[in-house]
C-alpha positions in Angstrom: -34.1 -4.5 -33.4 -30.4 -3.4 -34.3 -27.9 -4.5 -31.4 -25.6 -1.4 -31.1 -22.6 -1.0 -33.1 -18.9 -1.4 -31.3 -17.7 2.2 -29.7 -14.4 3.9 -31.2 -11.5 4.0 -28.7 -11.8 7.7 -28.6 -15.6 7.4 -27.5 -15.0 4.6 -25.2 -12.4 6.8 -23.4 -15.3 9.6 -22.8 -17.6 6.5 -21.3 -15.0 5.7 -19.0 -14.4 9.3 -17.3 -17.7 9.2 -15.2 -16.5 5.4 -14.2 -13.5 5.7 -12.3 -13.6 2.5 -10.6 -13.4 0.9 -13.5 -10.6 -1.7 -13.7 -7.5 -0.8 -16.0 -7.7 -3.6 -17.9 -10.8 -2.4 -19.6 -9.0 0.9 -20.2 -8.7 1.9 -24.1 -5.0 2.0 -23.0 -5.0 -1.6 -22.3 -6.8 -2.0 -25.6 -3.8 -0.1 -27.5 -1.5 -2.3 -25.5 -3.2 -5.7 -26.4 -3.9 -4.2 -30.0 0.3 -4.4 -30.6 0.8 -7.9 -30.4 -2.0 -9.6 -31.8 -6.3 -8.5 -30.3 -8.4 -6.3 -31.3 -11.0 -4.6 -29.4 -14.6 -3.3 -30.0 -16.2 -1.2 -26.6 -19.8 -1.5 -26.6 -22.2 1.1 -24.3 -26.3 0.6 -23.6 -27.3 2.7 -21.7 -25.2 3.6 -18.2 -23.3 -0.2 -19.0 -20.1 -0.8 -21.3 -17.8 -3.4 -21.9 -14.5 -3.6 -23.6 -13.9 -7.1 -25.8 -10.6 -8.6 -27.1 -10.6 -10.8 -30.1 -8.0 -12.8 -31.2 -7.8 -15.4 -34.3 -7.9 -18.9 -33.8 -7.5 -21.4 -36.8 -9.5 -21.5 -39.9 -10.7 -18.1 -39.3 -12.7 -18.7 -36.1 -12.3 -16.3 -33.0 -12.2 -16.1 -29.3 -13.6 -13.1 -27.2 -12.3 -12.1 -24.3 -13.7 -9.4 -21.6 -10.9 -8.5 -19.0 -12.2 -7.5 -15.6 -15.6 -6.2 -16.6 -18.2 -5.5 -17.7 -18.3 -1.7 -16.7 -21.6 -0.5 -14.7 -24.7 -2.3 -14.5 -24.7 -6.4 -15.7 -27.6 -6.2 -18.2 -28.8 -8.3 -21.0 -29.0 -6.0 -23.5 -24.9 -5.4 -23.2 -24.7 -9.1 -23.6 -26.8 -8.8 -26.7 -24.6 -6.5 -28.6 -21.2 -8.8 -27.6 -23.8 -11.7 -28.9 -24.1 -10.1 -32.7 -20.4 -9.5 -32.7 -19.3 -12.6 -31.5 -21.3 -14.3 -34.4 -19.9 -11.5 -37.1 -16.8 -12.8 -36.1 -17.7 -16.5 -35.9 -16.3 -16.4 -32.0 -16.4 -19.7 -30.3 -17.0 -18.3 -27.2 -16.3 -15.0 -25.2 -14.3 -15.3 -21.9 -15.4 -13.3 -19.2 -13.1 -12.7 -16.2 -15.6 -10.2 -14.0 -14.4 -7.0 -12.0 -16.7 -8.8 -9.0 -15.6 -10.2 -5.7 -16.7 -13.9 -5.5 -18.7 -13.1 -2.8 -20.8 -10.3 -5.1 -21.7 -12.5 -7.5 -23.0 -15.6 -5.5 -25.4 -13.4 -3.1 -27.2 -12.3 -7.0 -26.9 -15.7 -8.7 -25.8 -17.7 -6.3 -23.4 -20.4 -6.9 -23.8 -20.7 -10.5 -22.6 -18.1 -13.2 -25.0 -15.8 -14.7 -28.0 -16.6 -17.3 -26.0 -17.3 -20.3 -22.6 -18.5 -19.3 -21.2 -21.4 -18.4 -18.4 -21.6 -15.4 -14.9 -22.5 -16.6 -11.9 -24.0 -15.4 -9.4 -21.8 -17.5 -8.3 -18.2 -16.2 -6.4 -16.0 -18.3 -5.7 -13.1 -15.2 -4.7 -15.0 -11.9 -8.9 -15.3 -10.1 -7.3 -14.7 -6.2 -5.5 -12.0 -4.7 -4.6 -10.0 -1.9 -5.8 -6.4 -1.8 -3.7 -3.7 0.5 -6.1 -1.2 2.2 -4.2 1.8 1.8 -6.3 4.1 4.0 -5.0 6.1 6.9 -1.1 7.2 7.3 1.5 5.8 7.1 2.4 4.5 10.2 -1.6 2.5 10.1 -0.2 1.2 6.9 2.6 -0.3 8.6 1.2 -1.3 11.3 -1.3 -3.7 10.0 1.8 -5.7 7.9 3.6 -8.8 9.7 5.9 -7.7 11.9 8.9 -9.5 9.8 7.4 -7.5 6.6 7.9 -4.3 8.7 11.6 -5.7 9.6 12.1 -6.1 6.5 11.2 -3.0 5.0 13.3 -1.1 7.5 16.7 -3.0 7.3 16.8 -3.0 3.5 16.9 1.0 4.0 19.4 0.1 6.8 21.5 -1.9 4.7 21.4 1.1 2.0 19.1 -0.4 -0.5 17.5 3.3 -2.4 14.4 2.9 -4.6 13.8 5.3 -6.8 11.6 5.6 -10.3 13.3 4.2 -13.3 12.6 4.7 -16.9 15.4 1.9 -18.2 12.7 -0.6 -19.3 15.7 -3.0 -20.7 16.8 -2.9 -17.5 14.0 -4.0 -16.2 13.4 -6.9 -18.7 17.2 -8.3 -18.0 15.7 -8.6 -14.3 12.9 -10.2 -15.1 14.7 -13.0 -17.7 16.6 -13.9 -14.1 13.5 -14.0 -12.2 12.1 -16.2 -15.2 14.8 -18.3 -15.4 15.1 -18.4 -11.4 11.2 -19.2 -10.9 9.6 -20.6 -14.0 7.6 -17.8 -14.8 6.3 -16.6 -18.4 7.3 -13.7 -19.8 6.1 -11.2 -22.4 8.1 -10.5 -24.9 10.3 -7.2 -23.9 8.4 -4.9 -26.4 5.5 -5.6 -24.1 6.9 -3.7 -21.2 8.4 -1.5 -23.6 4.8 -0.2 -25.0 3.4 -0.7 -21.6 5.7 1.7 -19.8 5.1 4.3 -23.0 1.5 3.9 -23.1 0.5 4.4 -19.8 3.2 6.3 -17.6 3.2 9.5 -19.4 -0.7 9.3 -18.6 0.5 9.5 -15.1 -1.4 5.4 -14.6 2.1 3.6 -14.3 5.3 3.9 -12.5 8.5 1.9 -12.8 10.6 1.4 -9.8 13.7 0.4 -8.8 15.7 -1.1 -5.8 19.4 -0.2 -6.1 22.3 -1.1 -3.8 25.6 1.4 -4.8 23.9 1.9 -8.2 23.4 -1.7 -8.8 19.8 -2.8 -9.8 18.7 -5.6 -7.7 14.7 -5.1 -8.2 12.2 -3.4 -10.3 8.5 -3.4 -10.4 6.0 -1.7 -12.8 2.8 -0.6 -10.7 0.0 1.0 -12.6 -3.0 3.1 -10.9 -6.6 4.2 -12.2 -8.8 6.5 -10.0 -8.7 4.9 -6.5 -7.3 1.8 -7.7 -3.9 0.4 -7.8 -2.4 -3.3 -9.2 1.2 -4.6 -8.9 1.4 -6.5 -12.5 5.1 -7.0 -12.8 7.9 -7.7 -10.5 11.4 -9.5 -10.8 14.4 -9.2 -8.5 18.2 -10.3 -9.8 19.8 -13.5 -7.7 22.6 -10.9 -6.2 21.9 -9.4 -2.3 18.7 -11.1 -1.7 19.7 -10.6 1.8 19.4 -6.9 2.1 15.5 -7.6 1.5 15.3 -5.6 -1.7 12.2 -6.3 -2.8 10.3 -5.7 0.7 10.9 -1.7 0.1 10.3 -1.9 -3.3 6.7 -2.9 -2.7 6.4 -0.2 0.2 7.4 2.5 -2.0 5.1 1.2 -4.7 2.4 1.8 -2.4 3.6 5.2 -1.2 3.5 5.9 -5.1 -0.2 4.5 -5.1 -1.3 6.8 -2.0 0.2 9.6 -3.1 -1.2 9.1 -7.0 -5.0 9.2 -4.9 -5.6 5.0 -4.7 -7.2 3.7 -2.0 -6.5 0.1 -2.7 -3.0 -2.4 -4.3 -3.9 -5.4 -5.6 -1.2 -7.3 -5.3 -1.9 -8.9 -8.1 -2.1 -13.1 -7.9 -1.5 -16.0 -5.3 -2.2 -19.1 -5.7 -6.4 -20.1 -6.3 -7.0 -22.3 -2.7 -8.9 -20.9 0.8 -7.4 -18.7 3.0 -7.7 -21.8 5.5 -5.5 -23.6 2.9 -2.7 -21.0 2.3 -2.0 -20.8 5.9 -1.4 -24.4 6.5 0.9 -25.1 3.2 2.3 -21.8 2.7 5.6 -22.9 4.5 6.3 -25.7 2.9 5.1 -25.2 -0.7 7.2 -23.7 -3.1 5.6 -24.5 -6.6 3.6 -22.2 -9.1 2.6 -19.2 -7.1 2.9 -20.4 -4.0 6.5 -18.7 -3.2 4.8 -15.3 -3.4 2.1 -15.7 -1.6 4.8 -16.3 1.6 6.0 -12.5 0.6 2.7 -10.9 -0.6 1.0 -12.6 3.0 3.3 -9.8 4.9 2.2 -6.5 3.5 -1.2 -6.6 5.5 -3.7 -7.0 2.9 -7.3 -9.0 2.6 -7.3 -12.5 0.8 -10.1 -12.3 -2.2 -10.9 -13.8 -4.9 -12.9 -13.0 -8.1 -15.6 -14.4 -9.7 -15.9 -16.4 -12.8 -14.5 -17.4 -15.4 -17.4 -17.7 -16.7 -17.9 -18.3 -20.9 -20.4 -17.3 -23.2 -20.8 -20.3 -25.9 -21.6 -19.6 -29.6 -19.9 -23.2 -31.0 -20.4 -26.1 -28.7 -18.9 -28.5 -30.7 -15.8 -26.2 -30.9 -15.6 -24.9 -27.1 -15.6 -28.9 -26.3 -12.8 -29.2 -28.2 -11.3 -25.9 -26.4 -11.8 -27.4 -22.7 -10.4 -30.2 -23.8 -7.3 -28.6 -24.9 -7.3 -26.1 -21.9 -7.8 -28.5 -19.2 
């Protein structure tokens, strides 16, 4: 039996309108995004199930696969089939899969194993736990359900004269985010990233860039992007002048004011570090390193711990995926 052949973009895009819970990241927008610096993608559809796959080249011409928060729909093997003939056209070592499925999902239908066909890995590209705002009800209920310092907060920056407001100065926004790099140890993308993120997406209404200014000056910026009743924070950074006017506290509420009014339901904030909630609370005050520091700020905002499933890997070269755990820990 023929496996079906990979979707165009264009097609993909028409699958995708009757799912609007699908995640962004499986978006032909990502796709376009990821396409200018280095993947490319091939959708794939049986039946009422898709999946969008990212390649990229490793040495002597073999690939990796990776599947970004999905599949879309239904998890069925004949989807897994088609990424199956690909992956061996391209002479793939494996495919990653990072699910759209809460941890708790996934173990009450396989339990604590991954699915028939994978194998659970250790390496994560997106970050597996977060915490997801309800945005629900009005305003006030929004507020109400953050700490009570977050709500402080949020109030005296506005006090202290701190305006947010949407921004379209994307170098702007990289300059911030070289301080916060350089401040934090965090990667960056390069700033034509941002650049084509903020062009790809904002003029199809799924992305906002924000800024926190005190007397014009740019202390804060996030880019927040929304699909159907979804919405993720994916980039923040904040400049190492007036932390004390609380800057980035209104930021983040106006993001989600932009989320509400844009139809979401839900803001993933978007990464904390991978340990129990029981955990978090007990080190949070005293922990500093990796993503620890923004789980003390992301805690405030009111929102529900969770974590995805997987990683899970599909293997087609067990000799070479040995050799890639060993060099990814």
């Amino acid at each position: 039996m023929t496996e079906p052949a990979p979707l165009s973009l264009e097609a993909w895009e028409a699958f995708l309108r009757a799912h609007p819970q699908a995640h962004i990241l499986q978006t032909a927008t990502w796709a376009r995004l990821k396409a200018a610096f280095g993947w490319q993608a091939t959708p794939f559809v049986v039946g009422r199930s898709g999946v969008l796959v990212l390649w990229r080249g490793l040495p002597l011409g073999w690939q990796l696969g990776y599947v970004p928060r999905g599949p879309v729909g239904d998890w069925t093997p004949a989807l897994w089939d088609a990424v199956d003939a690909e992956a061996r056209r391209r002479r793939a070592v494996l495919v990653k899969v990072e699910p759209d499925l809460w941890q708790e999902d996934a173990q009450a239908r396989w339990g604590a194993g991954p699915p028939p066909g994978f194998v659970a890995s250790t390496h994560s590209v997106q970050p597996p736990r977060t915490i997801v705002v309800d945005l629900r009800g009005d305003e006030d209920a929004l507020l109400a359900r953050m700490k009570q310092k977050t709500r402080y907060n949020i109030r005296l920056a506005a006090r202290k004269g701190v305006v947010v407001r949407p921004w379209e100065d994307v170098d702007g926004f990289y300059a911030l985010l070289q301080a916060t790099a350089q401040r934090d140890g965090f990667p960056l993308h390069p700033a034509a990233y941002y650049r084509r993120a903020y062009a790809l997406f904002h003029p199809r209404g799924q992305a906002q860039l924000l800024v926190a200014e005190y007397q014009g000056e740019p202390l804060a910026a996030l880019m927040v992007f929304r699909r159907g009743p979804r919405a993720w924070y994916f980039y923040g950074a904040s400049s190492n002048r007036h932390r004390n006017k609380m800057p980035t506290y209104l930021l983040q509420w106006e993001a989600m004011r932009w989320a509400k009014a844009q139809g979401a339901v839900e803001y993933d904030l978007w990464g904390i570090p991978d340990a129990d909630e029981a955990d978090l609370e007990a080190q949070f005050t005293h922990r500093r390193d990796g993503l620890w520091g923004v789980y003390r700020f992301k805690r405030g905002f009111g929102g529900q711990v969770r974590r995805t499933a997987g990683p899970w890997d599909r293997v087609y070269r067990p000799w070479l995926y040995r050799l890639y755990r060993w060099r990814t820990g």
